[in-house]
C-alpha positions in Angstrom: 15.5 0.1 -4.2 16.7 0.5 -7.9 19.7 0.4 -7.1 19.4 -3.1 -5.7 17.1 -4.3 -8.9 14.2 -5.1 -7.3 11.3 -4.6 -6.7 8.7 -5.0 -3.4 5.1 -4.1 -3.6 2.3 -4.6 -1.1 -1.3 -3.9 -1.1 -4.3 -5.1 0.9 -7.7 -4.9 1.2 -10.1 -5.7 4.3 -9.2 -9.4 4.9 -6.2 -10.0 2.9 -2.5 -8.3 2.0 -0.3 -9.3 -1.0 3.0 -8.7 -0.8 5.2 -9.1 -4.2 8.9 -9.2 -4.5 10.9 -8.9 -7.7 14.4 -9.6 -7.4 17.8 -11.4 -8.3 19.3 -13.9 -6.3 22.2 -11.5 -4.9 19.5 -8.9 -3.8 17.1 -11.2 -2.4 18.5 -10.8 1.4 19.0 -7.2 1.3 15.3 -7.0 -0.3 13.7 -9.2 2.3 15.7 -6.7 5.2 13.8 -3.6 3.4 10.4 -5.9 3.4 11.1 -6.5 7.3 11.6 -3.3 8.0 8.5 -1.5 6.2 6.3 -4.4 8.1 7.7 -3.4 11.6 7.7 0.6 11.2 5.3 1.3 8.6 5.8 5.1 7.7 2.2 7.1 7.6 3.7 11.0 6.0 0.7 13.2 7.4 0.1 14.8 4.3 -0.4 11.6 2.2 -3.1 10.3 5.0 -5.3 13.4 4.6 -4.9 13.0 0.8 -6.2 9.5 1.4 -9.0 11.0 3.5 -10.0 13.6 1.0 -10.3 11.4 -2.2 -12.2 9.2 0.2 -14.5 11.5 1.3 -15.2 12.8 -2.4 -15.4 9.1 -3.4 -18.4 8.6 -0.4 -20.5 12.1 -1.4 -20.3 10.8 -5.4 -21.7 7.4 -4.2 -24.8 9.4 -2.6 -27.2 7.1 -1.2 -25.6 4.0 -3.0 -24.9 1.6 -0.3 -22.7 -0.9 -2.8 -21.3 2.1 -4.2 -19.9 3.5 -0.9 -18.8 0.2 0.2 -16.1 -0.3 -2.9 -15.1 3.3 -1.7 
């Protein structure tokens, strides 16, 4: 992607996603490719899931009983 000077970031919650795109005119095809592809074959690495699964199960026990707490978990 640096190669290509841009940049593409997307994040989401539970009813929304925001995607971002940084780029120049020239890249702006070739960027929007790379955005098409991560959309159709999003890649899920095993190890980074159960990292996601530990810090959220860390994040549930330190909000204890909280229910507001555990829901911005």
């Amino acid at each position: 992607m640096s190669r290509m000077t841009a940049a593409i970031g997307i994040g989401g919650g539970t009813n929304s996603t925001t995607i971002t795109i940084e780029a120049t005119r020239p890249t702006l095809i070739p960027v929007l490719e790379l955005l098409a592809q991560q959309l159709r074959s999003p890649r899920f690495d095993p190890e980074d899931l159960e990292r996601l699964k530990k810090e959220r199960s860390v994040g549930y026990e330190i909000a204890g009983g909280n229910p507001v707490s555990a829901a911005e978990v």
